[in-house]
C-alpha positions as CSV (number, residue, x, y, z in Angstrom):
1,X,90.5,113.5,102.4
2,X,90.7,115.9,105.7
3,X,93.9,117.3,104.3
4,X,92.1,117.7,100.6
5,X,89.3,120.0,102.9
6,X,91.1,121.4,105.9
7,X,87.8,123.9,106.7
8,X,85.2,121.3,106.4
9,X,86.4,119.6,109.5
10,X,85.6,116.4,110.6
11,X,82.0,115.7,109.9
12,X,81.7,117.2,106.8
13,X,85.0,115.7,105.5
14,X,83.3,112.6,106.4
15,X,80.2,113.2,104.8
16,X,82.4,113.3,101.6
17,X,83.2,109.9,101.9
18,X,81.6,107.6,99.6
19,X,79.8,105.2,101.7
20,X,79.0,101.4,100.2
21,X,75.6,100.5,101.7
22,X,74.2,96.8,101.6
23,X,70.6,97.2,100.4
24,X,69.0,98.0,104.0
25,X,71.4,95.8,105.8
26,X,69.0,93.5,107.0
27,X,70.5,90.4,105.0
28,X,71.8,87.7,107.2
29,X,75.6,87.4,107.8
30,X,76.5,84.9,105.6
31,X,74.7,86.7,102.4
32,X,76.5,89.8,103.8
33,X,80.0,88.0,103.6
34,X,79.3,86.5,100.1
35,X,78.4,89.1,98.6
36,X,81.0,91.6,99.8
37,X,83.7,88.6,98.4
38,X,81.4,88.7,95.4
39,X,81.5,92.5,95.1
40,X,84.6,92.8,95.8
41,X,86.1,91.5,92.4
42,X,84.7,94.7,90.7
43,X,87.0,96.7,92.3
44,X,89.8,96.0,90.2
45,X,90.3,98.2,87.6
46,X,90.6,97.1,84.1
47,X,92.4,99.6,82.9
48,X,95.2,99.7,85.6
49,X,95.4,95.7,85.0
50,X,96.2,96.1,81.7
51,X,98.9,98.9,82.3
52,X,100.4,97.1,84.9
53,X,100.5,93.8,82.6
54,X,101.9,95.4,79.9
55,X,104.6,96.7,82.3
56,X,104.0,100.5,82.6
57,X,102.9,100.6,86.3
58,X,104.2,98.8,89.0
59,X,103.2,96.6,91.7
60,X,102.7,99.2,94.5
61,X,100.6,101.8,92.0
62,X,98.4,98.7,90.7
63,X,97.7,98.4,94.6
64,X,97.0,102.2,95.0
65,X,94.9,102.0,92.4
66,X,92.8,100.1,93.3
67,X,92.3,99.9,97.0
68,X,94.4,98.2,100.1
69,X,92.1,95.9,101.1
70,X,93.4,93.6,104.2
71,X,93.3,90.1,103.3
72,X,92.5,88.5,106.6
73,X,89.6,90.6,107.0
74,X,88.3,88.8,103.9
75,X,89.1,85.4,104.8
76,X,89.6,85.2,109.2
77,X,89.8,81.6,110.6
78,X,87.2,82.8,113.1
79,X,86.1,79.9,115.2
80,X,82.6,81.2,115.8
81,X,82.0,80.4,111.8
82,X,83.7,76.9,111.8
83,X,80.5,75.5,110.4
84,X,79.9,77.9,107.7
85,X,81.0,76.8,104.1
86,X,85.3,76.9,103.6
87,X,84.4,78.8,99.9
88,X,82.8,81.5,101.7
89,X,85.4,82.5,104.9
90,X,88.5,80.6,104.5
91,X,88.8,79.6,100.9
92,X,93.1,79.8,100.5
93,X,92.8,77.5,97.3
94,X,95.0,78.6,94.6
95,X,93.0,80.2,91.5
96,X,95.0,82.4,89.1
97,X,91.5,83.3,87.7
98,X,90.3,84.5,90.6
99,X,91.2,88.2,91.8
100,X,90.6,87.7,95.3
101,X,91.9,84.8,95.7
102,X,95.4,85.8,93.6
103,X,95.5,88.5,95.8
104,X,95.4,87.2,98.7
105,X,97.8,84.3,98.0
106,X,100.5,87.1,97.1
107,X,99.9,89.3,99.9
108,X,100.7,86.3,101.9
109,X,103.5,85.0,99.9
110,X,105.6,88.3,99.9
111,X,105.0,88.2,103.8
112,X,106.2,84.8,104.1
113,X,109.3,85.5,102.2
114,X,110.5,88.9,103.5
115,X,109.1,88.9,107.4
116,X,112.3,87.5,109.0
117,X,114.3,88.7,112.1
118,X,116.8,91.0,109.7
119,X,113.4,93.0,108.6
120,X,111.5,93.2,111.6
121,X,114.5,94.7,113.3
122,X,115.4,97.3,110.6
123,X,111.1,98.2,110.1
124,X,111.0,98.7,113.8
125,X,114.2,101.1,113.4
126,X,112.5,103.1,110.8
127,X,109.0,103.2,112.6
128,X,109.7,103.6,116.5
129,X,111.4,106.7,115.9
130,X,107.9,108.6,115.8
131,X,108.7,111.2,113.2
132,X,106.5,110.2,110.5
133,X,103.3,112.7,111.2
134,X,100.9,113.7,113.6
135,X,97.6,113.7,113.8
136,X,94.3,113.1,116.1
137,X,92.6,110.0,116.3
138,X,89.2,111.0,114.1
139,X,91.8,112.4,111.7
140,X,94.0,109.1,111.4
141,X,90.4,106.9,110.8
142,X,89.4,109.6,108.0
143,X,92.7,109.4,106.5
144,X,92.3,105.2,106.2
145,X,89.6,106.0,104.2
146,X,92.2,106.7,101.3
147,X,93.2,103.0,101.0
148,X,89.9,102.0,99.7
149,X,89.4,102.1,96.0
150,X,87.3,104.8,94.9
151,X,87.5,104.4,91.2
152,X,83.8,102.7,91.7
153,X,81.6,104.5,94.0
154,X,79.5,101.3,94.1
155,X,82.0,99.0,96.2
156,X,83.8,101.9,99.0
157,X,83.0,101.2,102.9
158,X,85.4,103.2,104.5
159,X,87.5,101.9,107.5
160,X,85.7,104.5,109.3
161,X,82.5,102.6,109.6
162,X,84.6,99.1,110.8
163,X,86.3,100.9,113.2
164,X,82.8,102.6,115.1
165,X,80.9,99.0,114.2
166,X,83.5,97.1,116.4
167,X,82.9,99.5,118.6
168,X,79.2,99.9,119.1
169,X,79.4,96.1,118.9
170,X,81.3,96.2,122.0
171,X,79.6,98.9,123.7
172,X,76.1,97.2,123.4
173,X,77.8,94.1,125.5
174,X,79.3,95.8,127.6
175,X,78.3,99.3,128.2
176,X,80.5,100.1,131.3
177,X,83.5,99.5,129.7
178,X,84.4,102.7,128.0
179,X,88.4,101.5,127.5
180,X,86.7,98.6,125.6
181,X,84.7,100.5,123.6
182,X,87.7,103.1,122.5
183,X,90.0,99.6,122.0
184,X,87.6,98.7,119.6
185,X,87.7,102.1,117.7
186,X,91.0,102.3,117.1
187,X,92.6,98.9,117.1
188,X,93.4,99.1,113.1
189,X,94.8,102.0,113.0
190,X,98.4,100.7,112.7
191,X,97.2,100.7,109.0
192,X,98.5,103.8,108.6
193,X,101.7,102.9,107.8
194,X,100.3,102.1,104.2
195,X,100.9,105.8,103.2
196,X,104.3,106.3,104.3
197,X,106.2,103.5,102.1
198,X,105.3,100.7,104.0
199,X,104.2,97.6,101.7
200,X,100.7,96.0,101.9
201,X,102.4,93.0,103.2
202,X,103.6,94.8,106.1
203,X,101.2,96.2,107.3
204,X,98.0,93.9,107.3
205,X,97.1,89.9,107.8
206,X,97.9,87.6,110.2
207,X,101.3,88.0,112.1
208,X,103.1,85.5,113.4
209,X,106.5,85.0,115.3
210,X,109.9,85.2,113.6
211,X,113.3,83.6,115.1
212,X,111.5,80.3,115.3
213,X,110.1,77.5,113.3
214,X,106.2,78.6,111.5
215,X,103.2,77.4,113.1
216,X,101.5,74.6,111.7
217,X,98.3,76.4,111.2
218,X,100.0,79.6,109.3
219,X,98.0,80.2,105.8
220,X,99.9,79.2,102.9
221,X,102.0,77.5,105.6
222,X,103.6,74.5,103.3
223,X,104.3,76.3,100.1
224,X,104.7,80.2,100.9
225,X,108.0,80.4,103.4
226,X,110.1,78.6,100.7
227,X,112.0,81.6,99.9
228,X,112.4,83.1,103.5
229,X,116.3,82.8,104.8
230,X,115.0,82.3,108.4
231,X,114.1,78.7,107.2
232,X,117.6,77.6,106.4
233,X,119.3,79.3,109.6
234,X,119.8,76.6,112.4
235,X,119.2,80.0,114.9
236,X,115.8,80.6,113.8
237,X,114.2,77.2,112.1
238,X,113.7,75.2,115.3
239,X,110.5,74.8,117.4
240,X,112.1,77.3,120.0
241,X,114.3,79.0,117.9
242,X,116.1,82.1,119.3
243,X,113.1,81.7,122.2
244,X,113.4,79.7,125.3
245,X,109.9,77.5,126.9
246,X,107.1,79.4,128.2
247,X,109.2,83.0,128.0
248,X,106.2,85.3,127.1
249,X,105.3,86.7,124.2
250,X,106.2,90.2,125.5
251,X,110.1,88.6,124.9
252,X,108.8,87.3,120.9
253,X,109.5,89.4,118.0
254,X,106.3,89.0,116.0
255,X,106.4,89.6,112.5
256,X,105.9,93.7,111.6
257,X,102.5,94.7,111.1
258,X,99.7,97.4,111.9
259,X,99.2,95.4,115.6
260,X,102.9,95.8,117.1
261,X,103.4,99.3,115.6
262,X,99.8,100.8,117.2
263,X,100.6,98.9,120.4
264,X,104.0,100.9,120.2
265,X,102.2,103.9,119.1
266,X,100.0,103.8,122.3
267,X,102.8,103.3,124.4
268,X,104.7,105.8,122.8
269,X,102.0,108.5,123.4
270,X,101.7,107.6,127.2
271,X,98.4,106.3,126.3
272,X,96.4,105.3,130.0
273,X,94.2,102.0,128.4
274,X,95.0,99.0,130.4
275,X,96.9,96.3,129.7
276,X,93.8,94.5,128.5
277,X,93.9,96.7,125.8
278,X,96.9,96.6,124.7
279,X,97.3,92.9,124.4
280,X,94.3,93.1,122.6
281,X,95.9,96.0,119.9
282,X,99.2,94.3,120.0
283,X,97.8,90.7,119.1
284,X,94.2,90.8,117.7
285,X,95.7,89.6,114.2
286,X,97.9,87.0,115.4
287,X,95.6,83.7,114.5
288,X,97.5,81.2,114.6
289,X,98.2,81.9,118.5
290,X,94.4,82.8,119.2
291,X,92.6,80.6,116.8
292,X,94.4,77.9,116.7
293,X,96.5,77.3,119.4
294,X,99.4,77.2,117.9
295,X,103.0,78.8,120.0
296,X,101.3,77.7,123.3
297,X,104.9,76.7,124.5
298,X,106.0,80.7,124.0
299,X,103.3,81.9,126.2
300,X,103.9,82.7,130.1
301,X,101.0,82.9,132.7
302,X,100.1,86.4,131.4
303,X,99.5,85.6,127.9
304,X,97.5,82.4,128.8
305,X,95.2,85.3,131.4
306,X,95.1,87.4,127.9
307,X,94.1,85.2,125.7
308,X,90.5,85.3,126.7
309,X,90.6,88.9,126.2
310,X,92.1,88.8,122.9
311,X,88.8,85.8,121.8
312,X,86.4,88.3,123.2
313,X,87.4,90.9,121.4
314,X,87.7,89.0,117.9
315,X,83.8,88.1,118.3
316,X,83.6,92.0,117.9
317,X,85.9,93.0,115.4
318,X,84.8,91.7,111.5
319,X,82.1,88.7,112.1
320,X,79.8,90.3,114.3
321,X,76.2,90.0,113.5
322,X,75.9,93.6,113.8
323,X,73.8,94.3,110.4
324,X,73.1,98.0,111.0
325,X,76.1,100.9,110.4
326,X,75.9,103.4,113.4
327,X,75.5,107.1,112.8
328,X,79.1,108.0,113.3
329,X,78.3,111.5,113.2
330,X,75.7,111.2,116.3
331,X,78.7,108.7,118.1
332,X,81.7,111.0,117.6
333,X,81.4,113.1,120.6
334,X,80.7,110.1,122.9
335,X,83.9,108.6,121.4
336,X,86.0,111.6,121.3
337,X,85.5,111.8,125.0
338,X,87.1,108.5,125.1
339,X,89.8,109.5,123.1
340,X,90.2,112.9,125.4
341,X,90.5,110.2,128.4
342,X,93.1,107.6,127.5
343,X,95.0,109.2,124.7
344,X,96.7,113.0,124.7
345,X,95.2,115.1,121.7
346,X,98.1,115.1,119.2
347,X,99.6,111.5,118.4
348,X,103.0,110.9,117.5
349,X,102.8,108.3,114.7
């Protein structure tokens, strides 16, 4: 979109953005969630269904088409909702009828089956190097906006307005924490990877740790690593794995997503946010560990200090009861002077 209207700038290229708005956003949460679940089955296009059914597109333009949408932030095991309804926040039941749901079960599948050791190790080759683009911060959360469908201009919120709502969430709790507030600005924005070749399942979801047997409480868990070659490798299929007790999660090799590659991002870019931060980047997705306790036995002294860093900041970042959308435009000079303190001006992605 920026690139579409170089002289607009910033604001203005934002004010192009369609902008999905929830009546007057003063329904309570759990309407909120159902209906964007609800809502979000319209997004698929008809038309590119049947193409890509009748074999003229494939896969990855179907998903172009219409809209990279992040599983997990449909469906997050958050504990603070334990007691709401399974159909409404963590419904992984298998439904070929349903679009959401098919969706999601795939996502996950193709994860399951191709994150192993072999393909971390090679993505990481082809990401670390840093030559991909480079851009500013407002630009990169503009440019996210391109994953969402816009075939429909009823059902588009743009990433945009996620990123500044986990961050006003934040702020209003803790107003003297600027490094917190700028975290929560800019902790998806790993997801850029999606526009330079990088599959959907590679970029968003829950991670998890590869060299060593799967977590108990991974979704799909029982019926979606059948087809992944770490499972049949004696070096990689045990509790420990390739890992010895308690040797920090700084020593794991998590599965590739948009949290390890904008934790290596920032400290790529000599970013100056603590390490607070950057166990919060590097780990927010990674549920199993934070959620539900699974790979205790990986985590030193550090990890156990983070972890209560990493819950706090989850209670921000999708379930929030935050029911108003902040005027970005009025909050983008407070956060650029964030970005102006922590980060340099040009980032290497």
């Amino acid at each position: 979109m920026l690139n579409n209207h170089p002289e607009l700038g910033i604001h203005a290229a934002f004010r192009m953005e369609r902008r999905f708005m929830w009546g007057d956003h003063m329904e309570r949460m759990d309407d909120y969630r159902w209906k964007e679940l609800t809502i979000l089955e319209s997004t698929y296009d008809p038309e590119a269904l049947n193409r890509y059914q009748g074999g003229e597109i494939d896969e990855n333009e179907l998903q172009t088409k219409l809209g990279v949408i992040d599983p997990s932030e449909l469906l997050r095991p958050e504990p603070s909702f334990a007691t709401k309804p399974v159909g409404q926040f963590r419904d992984y039941t298998i439904d070929p009828n349903d679009p959401i749901k098919e969706r999601v079960r795939i996502t996950y599948e193709r994860m399951h089956t191709n994150q192993t050791v072999d393909f971390v190790n090679k993505t990481k080759e082809r990401w670390l190097k840093f030559d991909k683009f480079e851009s500013t911060i407002m630009e990169a959360l503009v440019k996210l906006n391109d994953l969402v469908d816009e075939s429909d201009p009823d059902v588009d919120m743009p990433n945009i307005v996620h990123a500044f709502q986990t961050a006003e969430r934040i702020r209003a709790e803790y107003p003297d924490l600027e490094w917190f507030h700028l975290t929560g600005l800019i902790h998806d924005l790993g997801k850029v990877m999606a526009f330079y070749g990088e599959p959907q399942w590679a970029v968003v979801g829950d991670t998890f740790p590869v060299g060593c047997d799967w977590g108990e409480s991974i979704v799909y868990r029982d019926t979606s690593f059948k087809n992944n070659p770490d499972g049949k490798n004696p070096k990689y299929n045990t509790k420990f794995g390739m890992y010895t007790k308690n040797c920090g999660l700084k020593n794991v090799t998590m599965s590739w997503g948009h949290d390890e590659y904008m934790y290596r991002v920032l400290k790529h870019n000599k970013s100056t946010l603590p390490k607070e931060a950057l166990y919060m980047i590097r780990y927010h997705s990674f549920y199993p560990w934070h959620s539900s306790g699974d790979y205790m036995y990986l985590c030193d002294d550090e990890d156990k200090e983070m972890l209560k860093w990493i819950l706090t900041f989850n209670k921000y970042d999708l379930y929030s009861k935050c029911e108003v959308v902040p005027d970005i435009e009025a909050l983008m000079p407070y956060y650029q002077t964030l970005v102006d303190k922590y980060l340099p001006r040009i980032i290497k992605w």
